[in-house]
CHARMM-style PDB file with segment names, atoms N, HN, CA, C and O in Angstrom:
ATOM      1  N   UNK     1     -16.487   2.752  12.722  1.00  0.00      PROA
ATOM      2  CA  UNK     1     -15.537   2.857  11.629  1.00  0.00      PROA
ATOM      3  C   UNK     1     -14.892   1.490  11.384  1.00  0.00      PROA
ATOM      4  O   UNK     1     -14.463   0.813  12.319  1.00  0.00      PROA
ATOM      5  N   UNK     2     -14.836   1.114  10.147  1.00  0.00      PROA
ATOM      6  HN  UNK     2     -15.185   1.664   9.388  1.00  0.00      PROA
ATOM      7  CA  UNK     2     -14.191   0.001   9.994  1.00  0.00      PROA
ATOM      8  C   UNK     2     -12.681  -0.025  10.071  1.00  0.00      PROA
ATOM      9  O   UNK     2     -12.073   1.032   9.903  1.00  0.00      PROA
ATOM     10  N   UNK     3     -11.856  -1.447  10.375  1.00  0.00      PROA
ATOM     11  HN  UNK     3     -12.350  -2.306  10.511  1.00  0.00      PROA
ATOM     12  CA  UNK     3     -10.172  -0.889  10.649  1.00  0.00      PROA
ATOM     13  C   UNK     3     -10.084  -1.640   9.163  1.00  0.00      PROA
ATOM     14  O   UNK     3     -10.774  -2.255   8.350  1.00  0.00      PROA
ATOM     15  N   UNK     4      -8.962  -1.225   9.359  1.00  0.00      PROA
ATOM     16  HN  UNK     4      -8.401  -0.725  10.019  1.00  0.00      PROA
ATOM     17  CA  UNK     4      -7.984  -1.916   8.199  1.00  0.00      PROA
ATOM     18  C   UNK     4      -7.644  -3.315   8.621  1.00  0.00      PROA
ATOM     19  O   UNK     4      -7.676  -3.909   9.698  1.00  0.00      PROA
ATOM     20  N   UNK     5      -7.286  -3.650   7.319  1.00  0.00      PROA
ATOM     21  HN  UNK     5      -7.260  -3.167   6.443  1.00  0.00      PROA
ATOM     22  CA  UNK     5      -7.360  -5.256   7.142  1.00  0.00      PROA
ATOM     23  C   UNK     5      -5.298  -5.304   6.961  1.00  0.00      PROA
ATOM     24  O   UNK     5      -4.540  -6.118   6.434  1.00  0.00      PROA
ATOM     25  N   UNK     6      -5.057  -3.915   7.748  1.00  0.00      PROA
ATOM     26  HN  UNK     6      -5.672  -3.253   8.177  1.00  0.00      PROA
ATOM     27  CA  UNK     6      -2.987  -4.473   7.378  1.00  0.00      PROA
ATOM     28  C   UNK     6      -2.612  -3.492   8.506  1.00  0.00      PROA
ATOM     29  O   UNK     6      -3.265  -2.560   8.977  1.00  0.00      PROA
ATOM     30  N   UNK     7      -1.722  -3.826   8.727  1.00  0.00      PROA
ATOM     31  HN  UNK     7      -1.193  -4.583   8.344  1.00  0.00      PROA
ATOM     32  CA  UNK     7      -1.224  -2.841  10.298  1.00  0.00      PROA
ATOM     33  C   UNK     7      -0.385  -2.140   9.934  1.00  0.00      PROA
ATOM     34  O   UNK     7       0.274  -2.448   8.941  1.00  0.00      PROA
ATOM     35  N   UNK     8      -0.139  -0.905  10.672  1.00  0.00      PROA
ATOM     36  HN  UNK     8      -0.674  -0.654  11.478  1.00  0.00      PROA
ATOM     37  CA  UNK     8       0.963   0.031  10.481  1.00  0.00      PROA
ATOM     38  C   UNK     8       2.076  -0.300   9.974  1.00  0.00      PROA
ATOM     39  O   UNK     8       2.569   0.307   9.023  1.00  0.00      PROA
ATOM     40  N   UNK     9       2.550  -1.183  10.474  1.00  0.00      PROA
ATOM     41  HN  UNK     9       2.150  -1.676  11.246  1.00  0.00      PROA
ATOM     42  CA  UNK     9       4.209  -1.629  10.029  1.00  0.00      PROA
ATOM     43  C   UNK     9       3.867  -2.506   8.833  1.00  0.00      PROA
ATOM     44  O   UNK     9       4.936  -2.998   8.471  1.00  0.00      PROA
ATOM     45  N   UNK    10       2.478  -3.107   7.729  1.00  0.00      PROA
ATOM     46  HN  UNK    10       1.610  -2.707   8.024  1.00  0.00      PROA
ATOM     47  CA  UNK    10       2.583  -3.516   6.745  1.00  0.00      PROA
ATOM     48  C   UNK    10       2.485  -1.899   5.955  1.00  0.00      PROA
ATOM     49  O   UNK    10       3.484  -1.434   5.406  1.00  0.00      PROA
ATOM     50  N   UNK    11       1.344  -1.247   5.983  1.00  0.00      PROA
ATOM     51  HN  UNK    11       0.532  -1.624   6.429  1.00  0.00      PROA
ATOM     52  CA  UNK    11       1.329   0.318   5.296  1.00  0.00      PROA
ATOM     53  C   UNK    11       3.142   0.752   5.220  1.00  0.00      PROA
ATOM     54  O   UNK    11       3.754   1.036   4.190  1.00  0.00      PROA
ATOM     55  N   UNK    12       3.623   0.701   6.413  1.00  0.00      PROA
ATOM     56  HN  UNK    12       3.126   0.470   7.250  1.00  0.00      PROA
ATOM     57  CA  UNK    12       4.542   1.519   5.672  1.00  0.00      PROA
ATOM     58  C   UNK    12       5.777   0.668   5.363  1.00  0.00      PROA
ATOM     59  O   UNK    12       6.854   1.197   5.637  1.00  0.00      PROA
ATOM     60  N   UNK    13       5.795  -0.324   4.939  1.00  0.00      PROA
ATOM     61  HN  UNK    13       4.920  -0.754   4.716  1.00  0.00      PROA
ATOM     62  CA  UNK    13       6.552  -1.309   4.413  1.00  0.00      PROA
ATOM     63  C   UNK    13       6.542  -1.042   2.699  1.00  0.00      PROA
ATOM     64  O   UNK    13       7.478  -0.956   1.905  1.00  0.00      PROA
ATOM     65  N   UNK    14       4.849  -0.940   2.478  1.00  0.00      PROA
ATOM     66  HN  UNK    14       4.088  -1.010   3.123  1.00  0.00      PROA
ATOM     67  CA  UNK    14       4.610  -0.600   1.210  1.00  0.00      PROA
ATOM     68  C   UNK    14       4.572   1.024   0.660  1.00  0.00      PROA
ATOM     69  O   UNK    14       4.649   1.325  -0.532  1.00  0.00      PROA
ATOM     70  N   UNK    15       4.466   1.788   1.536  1.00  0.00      PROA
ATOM     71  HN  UNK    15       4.404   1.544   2.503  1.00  0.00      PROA
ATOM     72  CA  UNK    15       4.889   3.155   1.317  1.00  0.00      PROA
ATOM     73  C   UNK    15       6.450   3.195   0.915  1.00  0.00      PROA
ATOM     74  O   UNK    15       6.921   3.826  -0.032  1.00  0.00      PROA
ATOM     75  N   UNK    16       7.039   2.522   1.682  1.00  0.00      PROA
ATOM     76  HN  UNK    16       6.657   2.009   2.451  1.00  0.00      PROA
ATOM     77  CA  UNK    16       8.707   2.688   1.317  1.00  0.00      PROA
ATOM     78  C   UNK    16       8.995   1.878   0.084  1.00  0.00      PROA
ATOM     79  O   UNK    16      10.007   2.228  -0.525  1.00  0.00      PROA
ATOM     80  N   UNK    17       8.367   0.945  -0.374  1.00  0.00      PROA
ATOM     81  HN  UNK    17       7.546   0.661   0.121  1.00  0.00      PROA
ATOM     82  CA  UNK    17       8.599   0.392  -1.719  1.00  0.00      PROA
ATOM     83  C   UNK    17       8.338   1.237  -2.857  1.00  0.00      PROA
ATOM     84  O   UNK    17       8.909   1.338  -3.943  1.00  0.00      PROA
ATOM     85  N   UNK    18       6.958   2.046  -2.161  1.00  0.00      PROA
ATOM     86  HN  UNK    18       6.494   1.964  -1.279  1.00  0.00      PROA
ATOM     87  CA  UNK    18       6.848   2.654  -3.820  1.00  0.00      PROA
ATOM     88  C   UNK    18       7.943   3.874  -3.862  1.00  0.00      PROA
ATOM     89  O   UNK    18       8.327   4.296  -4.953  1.00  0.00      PROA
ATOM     90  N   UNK    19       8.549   4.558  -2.328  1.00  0.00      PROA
ATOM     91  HN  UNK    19       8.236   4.215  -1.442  1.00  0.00      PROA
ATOM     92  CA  UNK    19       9.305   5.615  -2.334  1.00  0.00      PROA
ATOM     93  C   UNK    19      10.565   5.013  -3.425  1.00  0.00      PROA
ATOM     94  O   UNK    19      11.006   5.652  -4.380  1.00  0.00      PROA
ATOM     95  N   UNK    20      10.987   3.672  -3.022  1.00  0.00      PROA
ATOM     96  HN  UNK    20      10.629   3.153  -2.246  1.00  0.00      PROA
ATOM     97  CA  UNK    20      11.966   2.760  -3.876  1.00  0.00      PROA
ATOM     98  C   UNK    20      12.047   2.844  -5.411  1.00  0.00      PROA
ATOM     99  O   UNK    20      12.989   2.761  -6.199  1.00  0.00      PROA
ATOM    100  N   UNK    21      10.677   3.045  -5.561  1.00  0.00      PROA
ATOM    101  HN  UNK    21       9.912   3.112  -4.921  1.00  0.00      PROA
ATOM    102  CA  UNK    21      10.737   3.409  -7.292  1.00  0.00      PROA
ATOM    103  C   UNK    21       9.996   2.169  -8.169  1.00  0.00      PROA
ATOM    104  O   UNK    21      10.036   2.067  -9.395  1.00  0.00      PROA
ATOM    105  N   UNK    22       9.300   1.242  -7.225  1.00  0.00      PROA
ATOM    106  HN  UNK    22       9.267   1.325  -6.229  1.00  0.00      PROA
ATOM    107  CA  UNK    22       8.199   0.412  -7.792  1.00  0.00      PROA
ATOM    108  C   UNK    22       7.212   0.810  -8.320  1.00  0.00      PROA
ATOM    109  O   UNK    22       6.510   1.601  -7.689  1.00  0.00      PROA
ATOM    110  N   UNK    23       6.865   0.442  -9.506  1.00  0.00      PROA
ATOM    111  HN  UNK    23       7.435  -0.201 -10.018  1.00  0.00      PROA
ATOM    112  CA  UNK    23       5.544   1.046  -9.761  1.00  0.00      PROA
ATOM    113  C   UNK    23       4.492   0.599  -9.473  1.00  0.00      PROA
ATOM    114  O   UNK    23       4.168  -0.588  -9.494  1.00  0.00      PROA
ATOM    115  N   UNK    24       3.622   1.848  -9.067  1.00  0.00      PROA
ATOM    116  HN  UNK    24       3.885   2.812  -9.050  1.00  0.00      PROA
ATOM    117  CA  UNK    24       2.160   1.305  -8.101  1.00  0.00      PROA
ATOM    118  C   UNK    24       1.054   0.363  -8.421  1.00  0.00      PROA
ATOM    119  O   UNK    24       0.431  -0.240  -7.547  1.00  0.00      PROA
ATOM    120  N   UNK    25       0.759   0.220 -10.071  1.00  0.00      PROA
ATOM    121  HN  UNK    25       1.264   0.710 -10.781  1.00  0.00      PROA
ATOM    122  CA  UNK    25       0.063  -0.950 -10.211  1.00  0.00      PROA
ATOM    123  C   UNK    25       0.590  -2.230  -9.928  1.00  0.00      PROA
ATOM    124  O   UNK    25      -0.056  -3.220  -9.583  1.00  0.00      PROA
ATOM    125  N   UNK    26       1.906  -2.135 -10.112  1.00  0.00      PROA
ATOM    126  HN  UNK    26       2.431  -1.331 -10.392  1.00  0.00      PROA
ATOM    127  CA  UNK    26       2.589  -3.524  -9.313  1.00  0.00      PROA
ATOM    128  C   UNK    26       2.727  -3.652  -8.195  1.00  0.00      PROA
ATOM    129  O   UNK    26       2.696  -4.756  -7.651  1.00  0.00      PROA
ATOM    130  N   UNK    27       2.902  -2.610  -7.614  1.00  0.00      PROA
ATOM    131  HN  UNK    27       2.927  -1.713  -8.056  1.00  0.00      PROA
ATOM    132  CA  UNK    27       3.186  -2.758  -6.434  1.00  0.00      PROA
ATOM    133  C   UNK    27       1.368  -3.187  -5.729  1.00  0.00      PROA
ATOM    134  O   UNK    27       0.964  -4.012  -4.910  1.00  0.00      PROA
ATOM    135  N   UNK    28       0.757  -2.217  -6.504  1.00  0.00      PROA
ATOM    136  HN  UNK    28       1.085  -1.547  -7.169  1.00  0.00      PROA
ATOM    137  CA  UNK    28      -1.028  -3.328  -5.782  1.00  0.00      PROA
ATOM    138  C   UNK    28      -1.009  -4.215  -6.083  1.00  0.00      PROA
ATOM    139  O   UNK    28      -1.733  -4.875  -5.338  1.00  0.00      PROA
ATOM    140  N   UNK    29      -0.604  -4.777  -6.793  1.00  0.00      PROA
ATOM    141  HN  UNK    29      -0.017  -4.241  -7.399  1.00  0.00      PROA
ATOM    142  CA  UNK    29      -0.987  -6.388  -7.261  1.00  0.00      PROA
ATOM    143  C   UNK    29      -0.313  -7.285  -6.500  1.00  0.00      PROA
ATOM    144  O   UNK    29      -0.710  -8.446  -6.400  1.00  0.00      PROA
ATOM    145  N   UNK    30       0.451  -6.971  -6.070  1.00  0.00      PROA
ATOM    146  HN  UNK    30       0.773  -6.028  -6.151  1.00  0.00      PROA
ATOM    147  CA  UNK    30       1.789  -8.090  -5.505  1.00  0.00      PROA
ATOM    148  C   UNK    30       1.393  -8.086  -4.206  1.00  0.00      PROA
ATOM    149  O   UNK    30       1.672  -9.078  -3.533  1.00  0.00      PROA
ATOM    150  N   UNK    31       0.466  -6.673  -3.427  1.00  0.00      PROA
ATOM    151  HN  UNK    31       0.239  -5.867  -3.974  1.00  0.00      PROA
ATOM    152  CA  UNK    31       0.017  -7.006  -1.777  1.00  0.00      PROA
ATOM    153  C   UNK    31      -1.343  -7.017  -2.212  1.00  0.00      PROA
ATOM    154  O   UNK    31      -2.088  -6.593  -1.328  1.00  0.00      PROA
ATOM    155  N   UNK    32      -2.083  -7.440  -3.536  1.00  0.00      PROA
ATOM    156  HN  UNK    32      -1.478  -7.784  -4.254  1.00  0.00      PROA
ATOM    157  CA  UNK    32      -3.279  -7.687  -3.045  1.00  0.00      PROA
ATOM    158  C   UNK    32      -4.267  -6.041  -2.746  1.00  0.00      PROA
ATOM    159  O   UNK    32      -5.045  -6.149  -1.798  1.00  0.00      PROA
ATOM    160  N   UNK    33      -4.273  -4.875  -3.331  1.00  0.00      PROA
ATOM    161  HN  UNK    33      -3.641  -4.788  -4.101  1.00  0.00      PROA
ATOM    162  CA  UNK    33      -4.725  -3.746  -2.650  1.00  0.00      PROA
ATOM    163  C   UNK    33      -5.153  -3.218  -4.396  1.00  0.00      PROA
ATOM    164  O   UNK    33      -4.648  -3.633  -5.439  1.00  0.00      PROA
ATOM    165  N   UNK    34      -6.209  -2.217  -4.220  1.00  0.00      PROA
ATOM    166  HN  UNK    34      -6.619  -1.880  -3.372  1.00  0.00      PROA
ATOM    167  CA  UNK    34      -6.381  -1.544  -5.428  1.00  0.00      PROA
ATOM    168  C   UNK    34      -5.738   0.258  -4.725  1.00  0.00      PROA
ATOM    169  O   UNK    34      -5.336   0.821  -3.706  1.00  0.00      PROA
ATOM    170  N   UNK    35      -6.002   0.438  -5.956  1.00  0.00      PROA
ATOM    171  HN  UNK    35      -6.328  -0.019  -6.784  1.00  0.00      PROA
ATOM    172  CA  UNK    35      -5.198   1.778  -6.193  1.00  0.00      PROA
ATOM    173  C   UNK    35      -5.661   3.127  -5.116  1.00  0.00      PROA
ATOM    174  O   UNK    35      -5.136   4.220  -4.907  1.00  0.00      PROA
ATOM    175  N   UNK    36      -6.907   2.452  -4.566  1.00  0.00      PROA
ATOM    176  HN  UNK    36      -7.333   1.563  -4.736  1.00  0.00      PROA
ATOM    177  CA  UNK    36      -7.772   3.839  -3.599  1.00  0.00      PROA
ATOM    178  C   UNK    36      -7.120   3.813  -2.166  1.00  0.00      PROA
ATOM    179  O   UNK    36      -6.578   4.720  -1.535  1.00  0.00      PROA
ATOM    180  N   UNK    37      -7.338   2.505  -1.850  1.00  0.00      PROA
ATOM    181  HN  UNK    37      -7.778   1.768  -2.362  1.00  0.00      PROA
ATOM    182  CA  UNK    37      -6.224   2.291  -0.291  1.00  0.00      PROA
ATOM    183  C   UNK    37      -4.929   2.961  -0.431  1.00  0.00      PROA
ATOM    184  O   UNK    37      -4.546   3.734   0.448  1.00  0.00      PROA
ATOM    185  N   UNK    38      -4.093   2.673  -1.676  1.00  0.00      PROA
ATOM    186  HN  UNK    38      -4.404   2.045  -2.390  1.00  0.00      PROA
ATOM    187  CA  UNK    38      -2.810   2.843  -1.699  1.00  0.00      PROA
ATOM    188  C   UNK    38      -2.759   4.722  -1.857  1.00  0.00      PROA
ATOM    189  O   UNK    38      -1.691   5.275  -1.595  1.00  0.00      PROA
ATOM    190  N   UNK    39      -4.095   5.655  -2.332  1.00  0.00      PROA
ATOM    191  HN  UNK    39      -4.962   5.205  -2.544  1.00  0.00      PROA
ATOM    192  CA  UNK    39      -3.738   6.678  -2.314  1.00  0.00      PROA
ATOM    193  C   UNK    39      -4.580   7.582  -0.939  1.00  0.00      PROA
ATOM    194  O   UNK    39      -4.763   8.794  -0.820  1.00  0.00      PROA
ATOM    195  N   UNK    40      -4.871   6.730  -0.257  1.00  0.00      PROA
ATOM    196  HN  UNK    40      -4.722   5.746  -0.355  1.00  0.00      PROA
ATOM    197  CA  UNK    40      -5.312   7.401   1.026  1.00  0.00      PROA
ATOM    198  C   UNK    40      -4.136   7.254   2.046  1.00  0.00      PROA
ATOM    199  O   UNK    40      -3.714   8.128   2.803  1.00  0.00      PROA
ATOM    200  N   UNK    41      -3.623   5.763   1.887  1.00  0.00      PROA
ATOM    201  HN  UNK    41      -3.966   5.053   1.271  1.00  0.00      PROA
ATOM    202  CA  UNK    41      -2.236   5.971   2.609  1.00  0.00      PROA
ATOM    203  C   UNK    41      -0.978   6.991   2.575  1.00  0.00      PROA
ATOM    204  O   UNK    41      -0.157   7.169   3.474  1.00  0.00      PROA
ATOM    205  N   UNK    42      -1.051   7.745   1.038  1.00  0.00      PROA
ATOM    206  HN  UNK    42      -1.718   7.600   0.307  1.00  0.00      PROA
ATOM    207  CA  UNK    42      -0.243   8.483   0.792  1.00  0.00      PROA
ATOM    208  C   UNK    42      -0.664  10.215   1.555  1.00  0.00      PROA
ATOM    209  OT1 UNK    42       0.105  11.164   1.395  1.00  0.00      PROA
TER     210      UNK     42
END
């Protein structure tokens, strides 16, 4: 299995931003991630 390329404490750094009320295409763009990572993390 391949790992991830960001560690736990980056995932949920960016989980709590979008809880913040960022919106998610910005919020991928700004760490670099497309939209599929960001909805498997969820």
């Amino acid at each position: 299995m391949k790992t991830s390329r960001f560690t736990d404490s980056q995932i949920m750094a960016v989980l709590k931003e979008a809880e913040g009320g960022m919106p998610v295409p910005e919020l991928c763009r700004t760490h670099g991630i497309s939209n599929a990572p960001f909805c498997k993390w969820q």
